[in-house]
N, CA, C and O atoms as a Tripos MOL2 file, in Angstrom:
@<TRIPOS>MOLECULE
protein
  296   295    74     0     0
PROTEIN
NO_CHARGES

@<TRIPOS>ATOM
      1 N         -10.6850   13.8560   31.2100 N.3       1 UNK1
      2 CA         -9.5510   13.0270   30.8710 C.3       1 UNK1
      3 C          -9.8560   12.2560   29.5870 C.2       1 UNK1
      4 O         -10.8620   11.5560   29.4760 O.2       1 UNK1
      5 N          -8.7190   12.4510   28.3800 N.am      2 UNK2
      6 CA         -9.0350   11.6610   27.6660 C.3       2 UNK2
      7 C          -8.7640   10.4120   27.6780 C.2       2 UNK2
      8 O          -7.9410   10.0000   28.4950 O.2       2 UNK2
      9 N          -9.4840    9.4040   26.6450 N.am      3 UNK3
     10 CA         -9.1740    8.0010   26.6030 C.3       3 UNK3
     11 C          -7.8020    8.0180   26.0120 C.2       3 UNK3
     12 O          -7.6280    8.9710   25.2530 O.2       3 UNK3
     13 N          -6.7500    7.1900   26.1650 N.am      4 UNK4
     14 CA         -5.3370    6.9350   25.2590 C.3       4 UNK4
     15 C          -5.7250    6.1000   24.2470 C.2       4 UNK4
     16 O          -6.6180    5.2530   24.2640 O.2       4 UNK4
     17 N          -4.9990    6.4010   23.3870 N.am      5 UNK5
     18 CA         -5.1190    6.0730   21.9750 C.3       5 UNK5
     19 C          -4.3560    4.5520   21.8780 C.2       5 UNK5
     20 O          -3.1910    4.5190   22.2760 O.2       5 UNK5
     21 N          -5.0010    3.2100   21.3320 N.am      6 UNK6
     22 CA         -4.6070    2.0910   21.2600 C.3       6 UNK6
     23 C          -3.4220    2.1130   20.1180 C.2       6 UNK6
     24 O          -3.8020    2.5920   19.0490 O.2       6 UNK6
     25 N          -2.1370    1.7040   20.1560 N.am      7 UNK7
     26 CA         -1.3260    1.4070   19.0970 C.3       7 UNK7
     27 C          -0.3740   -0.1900   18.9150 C.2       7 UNK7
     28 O           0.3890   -0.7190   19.7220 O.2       7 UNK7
     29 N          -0.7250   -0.5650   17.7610 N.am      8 UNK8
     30 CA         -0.6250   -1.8860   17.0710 C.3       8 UNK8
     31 C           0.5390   -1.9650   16.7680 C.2       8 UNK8
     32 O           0.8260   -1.0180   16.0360 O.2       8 UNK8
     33 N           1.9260   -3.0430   17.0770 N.am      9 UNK9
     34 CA          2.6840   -3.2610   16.0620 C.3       9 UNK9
     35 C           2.0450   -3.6750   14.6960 C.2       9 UNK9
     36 O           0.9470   -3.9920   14.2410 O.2       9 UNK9
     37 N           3.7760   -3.4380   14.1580 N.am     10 UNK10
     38 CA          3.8770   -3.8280   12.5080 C.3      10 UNK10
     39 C           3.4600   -5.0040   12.1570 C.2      10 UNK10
     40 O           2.9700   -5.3520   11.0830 O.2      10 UNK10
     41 N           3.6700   -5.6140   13.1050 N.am     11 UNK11
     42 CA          3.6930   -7.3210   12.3640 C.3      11 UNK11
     43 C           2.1200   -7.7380   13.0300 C.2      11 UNK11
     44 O           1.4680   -8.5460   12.3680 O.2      11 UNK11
     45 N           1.5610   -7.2550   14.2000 N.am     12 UNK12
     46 CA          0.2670   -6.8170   14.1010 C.3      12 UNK12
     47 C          -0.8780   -6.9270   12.8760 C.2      12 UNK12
     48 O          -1.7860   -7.7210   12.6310 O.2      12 UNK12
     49 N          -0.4440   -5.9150   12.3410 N.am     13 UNK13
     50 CA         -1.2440   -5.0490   11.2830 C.3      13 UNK13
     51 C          -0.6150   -6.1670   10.0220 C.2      13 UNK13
     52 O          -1.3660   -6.6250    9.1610 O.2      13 UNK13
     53 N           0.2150   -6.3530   10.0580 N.am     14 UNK14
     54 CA          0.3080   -7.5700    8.6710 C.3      14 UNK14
     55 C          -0.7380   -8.6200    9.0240 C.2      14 UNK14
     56 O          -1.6680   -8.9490    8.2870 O.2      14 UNK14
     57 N          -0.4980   -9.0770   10.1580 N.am     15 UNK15
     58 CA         -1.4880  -10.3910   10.6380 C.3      15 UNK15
     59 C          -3.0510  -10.3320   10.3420 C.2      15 UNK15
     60 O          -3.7790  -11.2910   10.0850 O.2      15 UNK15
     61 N          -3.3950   -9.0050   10.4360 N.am     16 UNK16
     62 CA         -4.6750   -8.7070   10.3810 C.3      16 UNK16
     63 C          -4.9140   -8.4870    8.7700 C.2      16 UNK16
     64 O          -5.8960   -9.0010    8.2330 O.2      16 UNK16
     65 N          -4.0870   -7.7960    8.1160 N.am     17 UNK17
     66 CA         -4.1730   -7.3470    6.2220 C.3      17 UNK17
     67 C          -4.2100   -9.2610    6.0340 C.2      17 UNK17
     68 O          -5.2040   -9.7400    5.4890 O.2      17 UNK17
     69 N          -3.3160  -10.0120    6.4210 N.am     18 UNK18
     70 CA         -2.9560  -11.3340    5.1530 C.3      18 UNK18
     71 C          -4.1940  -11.9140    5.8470 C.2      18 UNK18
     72 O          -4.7750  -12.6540    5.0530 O.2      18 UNK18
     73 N          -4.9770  -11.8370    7.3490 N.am     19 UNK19
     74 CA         -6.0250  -12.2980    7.7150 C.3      19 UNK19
     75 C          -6.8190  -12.3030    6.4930 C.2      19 UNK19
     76 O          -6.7630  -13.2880    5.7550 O.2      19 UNK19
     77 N          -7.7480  -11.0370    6.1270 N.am     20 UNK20
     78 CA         -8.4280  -10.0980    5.8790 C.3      20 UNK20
     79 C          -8.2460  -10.7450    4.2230 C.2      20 UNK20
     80 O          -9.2450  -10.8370    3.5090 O.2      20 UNK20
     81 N          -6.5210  -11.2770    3.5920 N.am     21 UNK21
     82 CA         -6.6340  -11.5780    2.0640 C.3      21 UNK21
     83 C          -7.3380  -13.1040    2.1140 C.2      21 UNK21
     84 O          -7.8720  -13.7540    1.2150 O.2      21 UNK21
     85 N          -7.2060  -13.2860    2.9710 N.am     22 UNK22
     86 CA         -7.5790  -14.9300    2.4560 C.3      22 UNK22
     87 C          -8.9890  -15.3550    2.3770 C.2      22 UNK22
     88 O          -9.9450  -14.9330    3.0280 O.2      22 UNK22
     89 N          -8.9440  -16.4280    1.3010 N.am     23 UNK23
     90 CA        -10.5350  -16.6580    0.5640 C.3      23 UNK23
     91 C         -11.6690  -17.0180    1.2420 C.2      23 UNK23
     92 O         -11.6720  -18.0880    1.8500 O.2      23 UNK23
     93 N         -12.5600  -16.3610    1.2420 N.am     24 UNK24
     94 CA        -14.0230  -16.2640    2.4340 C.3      24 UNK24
     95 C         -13.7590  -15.3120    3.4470 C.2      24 UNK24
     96 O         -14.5140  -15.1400    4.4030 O.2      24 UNK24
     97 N         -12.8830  -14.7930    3.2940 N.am     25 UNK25
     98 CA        -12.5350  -13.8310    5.0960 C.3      25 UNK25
     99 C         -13.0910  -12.4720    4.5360 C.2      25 UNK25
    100 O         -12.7770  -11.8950    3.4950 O.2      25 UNK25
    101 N         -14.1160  -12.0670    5.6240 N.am     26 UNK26
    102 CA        -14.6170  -10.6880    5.2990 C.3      26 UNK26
    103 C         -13.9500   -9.5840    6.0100 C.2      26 UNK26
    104 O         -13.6170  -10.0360    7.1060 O.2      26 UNK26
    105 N         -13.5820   -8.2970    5.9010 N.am     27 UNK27
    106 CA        -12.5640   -7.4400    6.6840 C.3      27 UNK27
    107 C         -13.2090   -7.1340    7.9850 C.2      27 UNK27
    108 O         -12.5410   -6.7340    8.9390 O.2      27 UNK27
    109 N         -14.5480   -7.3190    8.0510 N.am     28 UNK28
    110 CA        -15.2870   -6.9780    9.2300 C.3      28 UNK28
    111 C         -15.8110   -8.0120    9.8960 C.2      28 UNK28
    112 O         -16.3040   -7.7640   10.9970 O.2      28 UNK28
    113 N         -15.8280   -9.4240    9.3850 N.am     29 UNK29
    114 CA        -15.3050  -10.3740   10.2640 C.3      29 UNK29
    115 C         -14.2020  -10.9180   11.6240 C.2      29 UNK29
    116 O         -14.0870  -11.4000   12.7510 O.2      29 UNK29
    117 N         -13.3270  -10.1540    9.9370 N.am     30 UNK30
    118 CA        -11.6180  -10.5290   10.6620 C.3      30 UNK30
    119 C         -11.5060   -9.4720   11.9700 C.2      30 UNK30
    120 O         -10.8800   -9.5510   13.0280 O.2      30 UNK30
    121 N         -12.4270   -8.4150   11.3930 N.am     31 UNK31
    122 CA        -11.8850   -7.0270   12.8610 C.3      31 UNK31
    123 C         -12.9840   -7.2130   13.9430 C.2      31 UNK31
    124 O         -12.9730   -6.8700   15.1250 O.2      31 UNK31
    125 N         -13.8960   -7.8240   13.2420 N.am     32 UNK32
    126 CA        -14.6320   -8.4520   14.7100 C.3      32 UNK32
    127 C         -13.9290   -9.3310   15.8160 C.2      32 UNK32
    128 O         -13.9680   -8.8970   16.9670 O.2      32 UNK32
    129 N         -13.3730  -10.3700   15.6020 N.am     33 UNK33
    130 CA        -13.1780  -11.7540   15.8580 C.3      33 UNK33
    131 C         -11.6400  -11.1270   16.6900 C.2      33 UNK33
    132 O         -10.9960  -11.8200   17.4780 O.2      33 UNK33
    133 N         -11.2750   -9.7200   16.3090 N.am     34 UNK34
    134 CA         -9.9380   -9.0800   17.0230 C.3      34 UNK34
    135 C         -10.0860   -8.2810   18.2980 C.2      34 UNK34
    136 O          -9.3810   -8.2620   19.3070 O.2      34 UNK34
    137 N         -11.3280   -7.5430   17.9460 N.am     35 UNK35
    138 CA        -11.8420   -6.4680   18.8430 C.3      35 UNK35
    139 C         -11.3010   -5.1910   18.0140 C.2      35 UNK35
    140 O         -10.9000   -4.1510   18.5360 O.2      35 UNK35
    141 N         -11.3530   -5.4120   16.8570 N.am     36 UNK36
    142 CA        -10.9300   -4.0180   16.4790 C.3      36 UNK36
    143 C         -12.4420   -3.7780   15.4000 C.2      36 UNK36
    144 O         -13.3080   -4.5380   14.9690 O.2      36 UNK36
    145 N         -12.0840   -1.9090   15.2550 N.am     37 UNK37
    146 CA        -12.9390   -1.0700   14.1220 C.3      37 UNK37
    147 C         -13.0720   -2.0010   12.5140 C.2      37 UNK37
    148 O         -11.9720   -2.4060   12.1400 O.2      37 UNK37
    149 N         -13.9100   -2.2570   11.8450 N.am     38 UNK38
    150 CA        -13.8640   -2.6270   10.7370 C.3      38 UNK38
    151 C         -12.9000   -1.3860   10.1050 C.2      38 UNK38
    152 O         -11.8860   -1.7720    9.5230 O.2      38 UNK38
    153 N         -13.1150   -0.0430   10.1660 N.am     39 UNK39
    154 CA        -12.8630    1.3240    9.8500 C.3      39 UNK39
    155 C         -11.4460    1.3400    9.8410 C.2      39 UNK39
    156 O         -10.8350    1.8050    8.8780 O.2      39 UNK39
    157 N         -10.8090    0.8180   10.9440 N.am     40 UNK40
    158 CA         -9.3960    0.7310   10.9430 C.3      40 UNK40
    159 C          -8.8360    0.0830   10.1550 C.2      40 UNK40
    160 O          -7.9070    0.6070    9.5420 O.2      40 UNK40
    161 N          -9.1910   -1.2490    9.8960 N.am     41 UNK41
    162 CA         -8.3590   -2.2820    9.4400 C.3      41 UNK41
    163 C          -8.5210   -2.3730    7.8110 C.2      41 UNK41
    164 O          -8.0080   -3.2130    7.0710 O.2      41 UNK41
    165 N          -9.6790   -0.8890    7.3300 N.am     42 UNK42
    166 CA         -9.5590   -0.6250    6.1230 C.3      42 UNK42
    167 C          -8.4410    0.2080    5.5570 C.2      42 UNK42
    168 O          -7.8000    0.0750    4.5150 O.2      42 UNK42
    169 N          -8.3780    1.0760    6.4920 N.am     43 UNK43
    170 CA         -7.0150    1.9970    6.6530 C.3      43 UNK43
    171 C          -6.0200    1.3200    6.5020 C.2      43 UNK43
    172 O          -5.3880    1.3720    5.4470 O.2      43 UNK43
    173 N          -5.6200    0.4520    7.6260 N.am     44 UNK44
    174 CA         -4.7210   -0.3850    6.9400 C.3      44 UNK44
    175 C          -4.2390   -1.0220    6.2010 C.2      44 UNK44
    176 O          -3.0760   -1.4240    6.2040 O.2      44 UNK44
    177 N          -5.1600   -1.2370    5.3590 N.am     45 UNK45
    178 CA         -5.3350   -2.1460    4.2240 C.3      45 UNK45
    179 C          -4.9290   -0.9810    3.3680 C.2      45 UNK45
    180 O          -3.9380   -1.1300    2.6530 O.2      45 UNK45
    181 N          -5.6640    0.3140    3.3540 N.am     46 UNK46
    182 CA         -5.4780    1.3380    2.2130 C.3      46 UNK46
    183 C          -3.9080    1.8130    2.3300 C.2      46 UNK46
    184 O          -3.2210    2.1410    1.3620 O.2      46 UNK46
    185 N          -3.4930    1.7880    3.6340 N.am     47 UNK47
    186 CA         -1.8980    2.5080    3.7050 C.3      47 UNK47
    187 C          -0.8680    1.7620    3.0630 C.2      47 UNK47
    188 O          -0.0050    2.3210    2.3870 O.2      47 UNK47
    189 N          -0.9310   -0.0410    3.3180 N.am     48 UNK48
    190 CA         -0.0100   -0.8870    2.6340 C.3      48 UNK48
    191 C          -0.0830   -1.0530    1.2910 C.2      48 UNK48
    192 O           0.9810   -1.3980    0.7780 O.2      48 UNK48
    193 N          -1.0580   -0.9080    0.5180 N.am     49 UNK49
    194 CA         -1.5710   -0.5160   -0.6960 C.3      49 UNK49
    195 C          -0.5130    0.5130   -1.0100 C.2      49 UNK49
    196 O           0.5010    0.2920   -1.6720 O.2      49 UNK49
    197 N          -0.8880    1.7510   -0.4210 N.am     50 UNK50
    198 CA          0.2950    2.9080   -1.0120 C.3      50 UNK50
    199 C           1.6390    2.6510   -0.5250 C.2      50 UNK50
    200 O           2.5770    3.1760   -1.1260 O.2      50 UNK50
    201 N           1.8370    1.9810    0.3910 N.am     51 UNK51
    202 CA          3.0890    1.4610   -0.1510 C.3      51 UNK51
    203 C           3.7360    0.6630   -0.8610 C.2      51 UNK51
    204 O           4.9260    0.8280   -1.1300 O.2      51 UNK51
    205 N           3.0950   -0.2260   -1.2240 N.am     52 UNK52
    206 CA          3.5960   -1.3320   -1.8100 C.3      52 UNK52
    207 C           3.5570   -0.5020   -3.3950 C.2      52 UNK52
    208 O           4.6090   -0.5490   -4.0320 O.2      52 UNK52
    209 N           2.4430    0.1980   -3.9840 N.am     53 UNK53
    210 CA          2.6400    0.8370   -5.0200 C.3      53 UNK53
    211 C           3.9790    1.7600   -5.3090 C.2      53 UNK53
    212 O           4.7330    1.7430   -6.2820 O.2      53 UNK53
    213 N           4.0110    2.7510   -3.8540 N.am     54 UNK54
    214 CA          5.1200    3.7380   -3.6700 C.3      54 UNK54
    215 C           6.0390    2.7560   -4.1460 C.2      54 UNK54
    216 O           6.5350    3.1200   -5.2120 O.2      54 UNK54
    217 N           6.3570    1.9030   -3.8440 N.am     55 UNK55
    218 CA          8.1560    0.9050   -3.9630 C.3      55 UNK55
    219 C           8.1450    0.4100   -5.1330 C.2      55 UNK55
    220 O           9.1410   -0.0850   -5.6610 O.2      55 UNK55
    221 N           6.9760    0.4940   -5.6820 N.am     56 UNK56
    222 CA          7.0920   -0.6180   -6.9690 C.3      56 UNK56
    223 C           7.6330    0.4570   -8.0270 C.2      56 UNK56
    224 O           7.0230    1.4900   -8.3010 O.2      56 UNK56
    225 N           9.3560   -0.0790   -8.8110 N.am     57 UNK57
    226 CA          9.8910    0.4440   -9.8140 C.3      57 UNK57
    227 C           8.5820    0.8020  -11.0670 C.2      57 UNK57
    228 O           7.5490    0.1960  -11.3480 O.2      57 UNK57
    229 N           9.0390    1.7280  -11.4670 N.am     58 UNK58
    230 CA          7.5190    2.1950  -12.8030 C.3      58 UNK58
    231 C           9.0350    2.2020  -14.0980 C.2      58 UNK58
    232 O          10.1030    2.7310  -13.7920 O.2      58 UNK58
    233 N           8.8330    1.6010  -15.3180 N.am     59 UNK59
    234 CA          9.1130    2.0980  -16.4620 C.3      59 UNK59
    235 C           8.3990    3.1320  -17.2370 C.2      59 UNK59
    236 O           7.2050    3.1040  -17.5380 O.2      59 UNK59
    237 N           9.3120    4.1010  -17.5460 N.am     60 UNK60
    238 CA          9.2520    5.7880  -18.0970 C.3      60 UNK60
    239 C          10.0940    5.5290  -18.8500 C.2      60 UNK60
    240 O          11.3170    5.4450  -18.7460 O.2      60 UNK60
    241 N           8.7690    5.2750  -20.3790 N.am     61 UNK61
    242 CA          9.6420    5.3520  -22.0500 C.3      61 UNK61
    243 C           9.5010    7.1810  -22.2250 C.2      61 UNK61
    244 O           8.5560    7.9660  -22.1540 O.2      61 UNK61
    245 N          10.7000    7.2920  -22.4340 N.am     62 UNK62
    246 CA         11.0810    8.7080  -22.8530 C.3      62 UNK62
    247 C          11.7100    8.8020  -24.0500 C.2      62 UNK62
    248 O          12.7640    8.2290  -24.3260 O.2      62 UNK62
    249 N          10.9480    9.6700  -24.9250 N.am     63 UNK63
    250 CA         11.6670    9.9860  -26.5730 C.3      63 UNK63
    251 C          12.8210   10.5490  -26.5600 C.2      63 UNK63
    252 O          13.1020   11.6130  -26.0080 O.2      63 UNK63
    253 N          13.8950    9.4840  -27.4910 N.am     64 UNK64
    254 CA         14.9970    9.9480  -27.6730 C.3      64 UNK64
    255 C          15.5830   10.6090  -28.9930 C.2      64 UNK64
    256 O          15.8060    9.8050  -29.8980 O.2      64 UNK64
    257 N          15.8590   11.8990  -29.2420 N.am     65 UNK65
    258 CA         15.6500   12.2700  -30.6340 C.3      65 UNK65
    259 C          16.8100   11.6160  -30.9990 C.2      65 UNK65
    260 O          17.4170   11.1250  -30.0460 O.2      65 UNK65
    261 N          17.2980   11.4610  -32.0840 N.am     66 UNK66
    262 CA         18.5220   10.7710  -32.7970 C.3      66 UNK66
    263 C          18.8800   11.6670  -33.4090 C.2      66 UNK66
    264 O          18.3550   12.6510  -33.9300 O.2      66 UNK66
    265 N          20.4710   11.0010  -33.2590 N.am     67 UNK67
    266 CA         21.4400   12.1980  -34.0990 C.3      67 UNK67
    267 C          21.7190   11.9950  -35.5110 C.2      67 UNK67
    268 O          21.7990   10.8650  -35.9950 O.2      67 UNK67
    269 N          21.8580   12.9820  -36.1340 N.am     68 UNK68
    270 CA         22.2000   12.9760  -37.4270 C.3      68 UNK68
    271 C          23.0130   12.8020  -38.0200 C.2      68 UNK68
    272 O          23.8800   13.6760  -38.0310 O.2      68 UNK68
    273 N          23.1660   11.8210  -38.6880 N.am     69 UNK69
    274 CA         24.6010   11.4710  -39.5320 C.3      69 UNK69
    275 C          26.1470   12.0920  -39.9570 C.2      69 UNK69
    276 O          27.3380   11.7810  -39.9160 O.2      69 UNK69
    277 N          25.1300   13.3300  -40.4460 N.am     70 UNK70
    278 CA         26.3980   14.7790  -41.0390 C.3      70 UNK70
    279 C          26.0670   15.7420  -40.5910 C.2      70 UNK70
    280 O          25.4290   16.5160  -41.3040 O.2      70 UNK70
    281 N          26.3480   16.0670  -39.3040 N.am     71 UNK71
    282 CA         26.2180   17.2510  -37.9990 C.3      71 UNK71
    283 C          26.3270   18.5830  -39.2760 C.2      71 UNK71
    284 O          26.9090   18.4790  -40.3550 O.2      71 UNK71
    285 N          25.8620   19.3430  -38.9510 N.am     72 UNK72
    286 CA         25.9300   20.7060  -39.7400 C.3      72 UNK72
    287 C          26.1530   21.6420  -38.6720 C.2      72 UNK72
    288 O          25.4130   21.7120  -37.6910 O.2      72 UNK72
    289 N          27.5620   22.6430  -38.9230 N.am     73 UNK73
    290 CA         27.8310   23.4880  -37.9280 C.3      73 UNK73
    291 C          27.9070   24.7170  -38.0990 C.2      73 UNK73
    292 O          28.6290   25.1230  -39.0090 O.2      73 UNK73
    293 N          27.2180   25.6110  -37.3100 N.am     74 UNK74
    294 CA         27.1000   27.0940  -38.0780 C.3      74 UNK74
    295 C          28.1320   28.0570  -37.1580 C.2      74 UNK74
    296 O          28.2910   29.2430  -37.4480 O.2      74 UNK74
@<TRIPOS>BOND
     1     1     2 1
     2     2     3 1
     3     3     4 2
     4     3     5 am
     5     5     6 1
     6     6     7 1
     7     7     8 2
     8     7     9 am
     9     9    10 1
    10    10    11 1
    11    11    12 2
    12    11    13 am
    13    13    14 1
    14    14    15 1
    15    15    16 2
    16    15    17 am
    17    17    18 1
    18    18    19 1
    19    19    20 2
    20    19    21 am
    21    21    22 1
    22    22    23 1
    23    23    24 2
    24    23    25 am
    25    25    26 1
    26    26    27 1
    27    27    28 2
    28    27    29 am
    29    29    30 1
    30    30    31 1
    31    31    32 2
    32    31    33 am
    33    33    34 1
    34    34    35 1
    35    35    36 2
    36    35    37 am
    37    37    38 1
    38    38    39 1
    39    39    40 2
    40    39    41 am
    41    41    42 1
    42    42    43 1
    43    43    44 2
    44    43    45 am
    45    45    46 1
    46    46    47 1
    47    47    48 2
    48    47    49 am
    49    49    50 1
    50    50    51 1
    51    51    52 2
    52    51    53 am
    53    53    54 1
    54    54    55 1
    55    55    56 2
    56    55    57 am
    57    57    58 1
    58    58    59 1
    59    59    60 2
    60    59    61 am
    61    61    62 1
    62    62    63 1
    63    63    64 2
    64    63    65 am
    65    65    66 1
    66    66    67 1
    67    67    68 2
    68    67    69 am
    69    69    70 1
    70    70    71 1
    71    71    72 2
    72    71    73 am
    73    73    74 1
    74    74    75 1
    75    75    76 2
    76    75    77 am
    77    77    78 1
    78    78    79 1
    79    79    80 2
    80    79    81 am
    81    81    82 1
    82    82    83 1
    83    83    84 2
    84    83    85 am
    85    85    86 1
    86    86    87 1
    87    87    88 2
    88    87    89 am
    89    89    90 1
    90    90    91 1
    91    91    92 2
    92    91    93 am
    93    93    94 1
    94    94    95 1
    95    95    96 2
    96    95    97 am
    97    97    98 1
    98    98    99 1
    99    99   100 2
   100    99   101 am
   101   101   102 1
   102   102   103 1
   103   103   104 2
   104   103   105 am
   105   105   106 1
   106   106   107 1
   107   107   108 2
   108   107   109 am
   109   109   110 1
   110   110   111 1
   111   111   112 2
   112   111   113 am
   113   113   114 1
   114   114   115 1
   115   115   116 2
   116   115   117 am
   117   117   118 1
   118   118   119 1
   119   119   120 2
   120   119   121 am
   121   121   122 1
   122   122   123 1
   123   123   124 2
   124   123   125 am
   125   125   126 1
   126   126   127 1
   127   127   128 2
   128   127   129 am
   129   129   130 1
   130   130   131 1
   131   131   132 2
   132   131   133 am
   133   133   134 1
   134   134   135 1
   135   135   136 2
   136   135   137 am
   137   137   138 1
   138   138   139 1
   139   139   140 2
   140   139   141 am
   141   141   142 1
   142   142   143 1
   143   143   144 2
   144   143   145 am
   145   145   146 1
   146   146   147 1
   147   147   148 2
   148   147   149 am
   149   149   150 1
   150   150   151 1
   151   151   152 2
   152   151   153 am
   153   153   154 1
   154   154   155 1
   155   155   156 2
   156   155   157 am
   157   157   158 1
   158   158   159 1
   159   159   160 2
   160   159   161 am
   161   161   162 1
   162   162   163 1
   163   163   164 2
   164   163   165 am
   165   165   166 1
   166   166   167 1
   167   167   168 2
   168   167   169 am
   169   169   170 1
   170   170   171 1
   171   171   172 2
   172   171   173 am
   173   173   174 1
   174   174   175 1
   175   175   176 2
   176   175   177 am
   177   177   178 1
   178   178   179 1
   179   179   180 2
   180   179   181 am
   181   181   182 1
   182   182   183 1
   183   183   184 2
   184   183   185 am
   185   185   186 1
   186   186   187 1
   187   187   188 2
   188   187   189 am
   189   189   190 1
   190   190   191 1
   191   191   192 2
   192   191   193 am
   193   193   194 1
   194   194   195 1
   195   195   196 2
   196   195   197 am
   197   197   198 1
   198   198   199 1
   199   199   200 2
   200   199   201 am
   201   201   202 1
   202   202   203 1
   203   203   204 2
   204   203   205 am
   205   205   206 1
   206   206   207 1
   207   207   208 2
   208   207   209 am
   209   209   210 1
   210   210   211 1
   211   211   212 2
   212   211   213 am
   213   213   214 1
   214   214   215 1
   215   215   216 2
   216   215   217 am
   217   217   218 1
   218   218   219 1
   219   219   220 2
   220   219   221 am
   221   221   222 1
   222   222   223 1
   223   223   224 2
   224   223   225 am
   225   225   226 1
   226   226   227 1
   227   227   228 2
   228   227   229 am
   229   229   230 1
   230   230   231 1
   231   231   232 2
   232   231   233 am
   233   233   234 1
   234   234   235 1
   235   235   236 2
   236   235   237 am
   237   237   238 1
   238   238   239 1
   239   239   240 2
   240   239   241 am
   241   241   242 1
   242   242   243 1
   243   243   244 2
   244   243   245 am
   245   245   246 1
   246   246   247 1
   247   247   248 2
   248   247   249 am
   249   249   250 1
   250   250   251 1
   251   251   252 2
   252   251   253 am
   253   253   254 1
   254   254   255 1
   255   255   256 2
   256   255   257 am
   257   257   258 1
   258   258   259 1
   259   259   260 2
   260   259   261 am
   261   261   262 1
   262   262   263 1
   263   263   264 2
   264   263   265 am
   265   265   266 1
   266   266   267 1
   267   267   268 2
   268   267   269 am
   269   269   270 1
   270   270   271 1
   271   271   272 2
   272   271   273 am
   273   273   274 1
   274   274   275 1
   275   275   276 2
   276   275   277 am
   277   277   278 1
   278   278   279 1
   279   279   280 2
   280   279   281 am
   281   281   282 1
   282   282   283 1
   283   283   284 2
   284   283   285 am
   285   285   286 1
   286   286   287 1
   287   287   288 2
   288   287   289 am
   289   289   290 1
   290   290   291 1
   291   291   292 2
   292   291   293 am
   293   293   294 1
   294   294   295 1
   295   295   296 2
@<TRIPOS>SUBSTRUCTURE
     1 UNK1         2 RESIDUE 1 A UNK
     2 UNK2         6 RESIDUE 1 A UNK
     3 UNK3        10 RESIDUE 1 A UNK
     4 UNK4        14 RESIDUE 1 A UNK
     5 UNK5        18 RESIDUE 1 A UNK
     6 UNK6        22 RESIDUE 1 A UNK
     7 UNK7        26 RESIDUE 1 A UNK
     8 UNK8        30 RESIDUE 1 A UNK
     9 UNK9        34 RESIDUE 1 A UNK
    10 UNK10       38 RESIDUE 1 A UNK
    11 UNK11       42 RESIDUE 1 A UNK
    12 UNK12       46 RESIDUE 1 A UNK
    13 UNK13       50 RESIDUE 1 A UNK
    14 UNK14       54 RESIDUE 1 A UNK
    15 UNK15       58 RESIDUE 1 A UNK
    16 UNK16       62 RESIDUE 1 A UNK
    17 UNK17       66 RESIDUE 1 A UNK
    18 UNK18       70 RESIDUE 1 A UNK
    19 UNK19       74 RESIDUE 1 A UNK
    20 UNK20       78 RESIDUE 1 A UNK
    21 UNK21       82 RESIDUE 1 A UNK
    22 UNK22       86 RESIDUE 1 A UNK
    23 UNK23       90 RESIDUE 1 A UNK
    24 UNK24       94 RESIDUE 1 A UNK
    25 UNK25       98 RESIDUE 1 A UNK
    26 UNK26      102 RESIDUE 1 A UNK
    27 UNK27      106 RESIDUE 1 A UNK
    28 UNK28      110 RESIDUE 1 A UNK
    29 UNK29      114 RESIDUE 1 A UNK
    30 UNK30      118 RESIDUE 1 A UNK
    31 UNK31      122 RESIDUE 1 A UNK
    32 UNK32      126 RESIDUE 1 A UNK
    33 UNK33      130 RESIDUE 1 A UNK
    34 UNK34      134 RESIDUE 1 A UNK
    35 UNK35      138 RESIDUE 1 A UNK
    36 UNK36      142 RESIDUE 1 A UNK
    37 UNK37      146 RESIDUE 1 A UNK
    38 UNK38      150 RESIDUE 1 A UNK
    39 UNK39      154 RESIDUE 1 A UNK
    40 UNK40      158 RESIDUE 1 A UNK
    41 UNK41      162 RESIDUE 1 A UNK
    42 UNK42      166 RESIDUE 1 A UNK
    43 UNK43      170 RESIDUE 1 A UNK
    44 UNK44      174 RESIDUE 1 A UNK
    45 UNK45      178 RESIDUE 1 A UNK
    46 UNK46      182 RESIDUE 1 A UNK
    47 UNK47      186 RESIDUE 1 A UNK
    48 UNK48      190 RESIDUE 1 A UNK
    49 UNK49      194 RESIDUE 1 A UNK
    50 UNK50      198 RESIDUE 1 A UNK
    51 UNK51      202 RESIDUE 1 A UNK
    52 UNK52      206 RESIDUE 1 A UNK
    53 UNK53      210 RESIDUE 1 A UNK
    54 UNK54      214 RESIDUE 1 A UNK
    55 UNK55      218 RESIDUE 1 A UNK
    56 UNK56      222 RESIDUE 1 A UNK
    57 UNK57      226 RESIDUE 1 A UNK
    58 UNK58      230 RESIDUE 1 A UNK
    59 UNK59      234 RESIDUE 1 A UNK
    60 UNK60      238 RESIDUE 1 A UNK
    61 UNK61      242 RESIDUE 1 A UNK
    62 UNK62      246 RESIDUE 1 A UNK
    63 UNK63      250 RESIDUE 1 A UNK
    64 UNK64      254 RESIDUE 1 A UNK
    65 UNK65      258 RESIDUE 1 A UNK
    66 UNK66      262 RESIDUE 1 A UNK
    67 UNK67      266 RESIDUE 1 A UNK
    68 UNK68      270 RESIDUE 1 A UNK
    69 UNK69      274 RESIDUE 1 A UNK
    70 UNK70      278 RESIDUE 1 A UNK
    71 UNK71      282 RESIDUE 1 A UNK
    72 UNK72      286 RESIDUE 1 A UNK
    73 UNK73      290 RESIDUE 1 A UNK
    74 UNK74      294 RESIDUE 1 A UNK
């Protein structure tokens, strides 16, 4: 029989990431002091990362050729 797999809410896993940002807090402190994997709560840390990047608008300068004054038509 296997063991079942533990699952965390959302607001969970925020509690533990803004834990984890604040000044002196080590990530394997914070996942000690929870009962959780240091291992995990890096993951977590790495997944909100790609999202927060994923959402973030990017500016894409793209060359625009310009038109020419006296079009020439063949």
């Amino acid at each position: 029989m296997q063991p079942t797999r533990r699952s965390y809410s959302k607001s969970f896993k925020a509690q533990i990431i803004q834990a984890c940002a604040q000044t002196g807090a080590s990530i394997a402190s914070v996942a000690l002091s929870h009962s959780l994997n240091a291992n995990l709560v890096h993951k977590w840390i790495r997944l909100q990362a790609q999202k927060s990047t994923a959402l973030q608008p990017t500016f894409i300068q793209l060359p625009v050729p310009l038109a020419r004054a006296n079009p020439t038509y063949h």
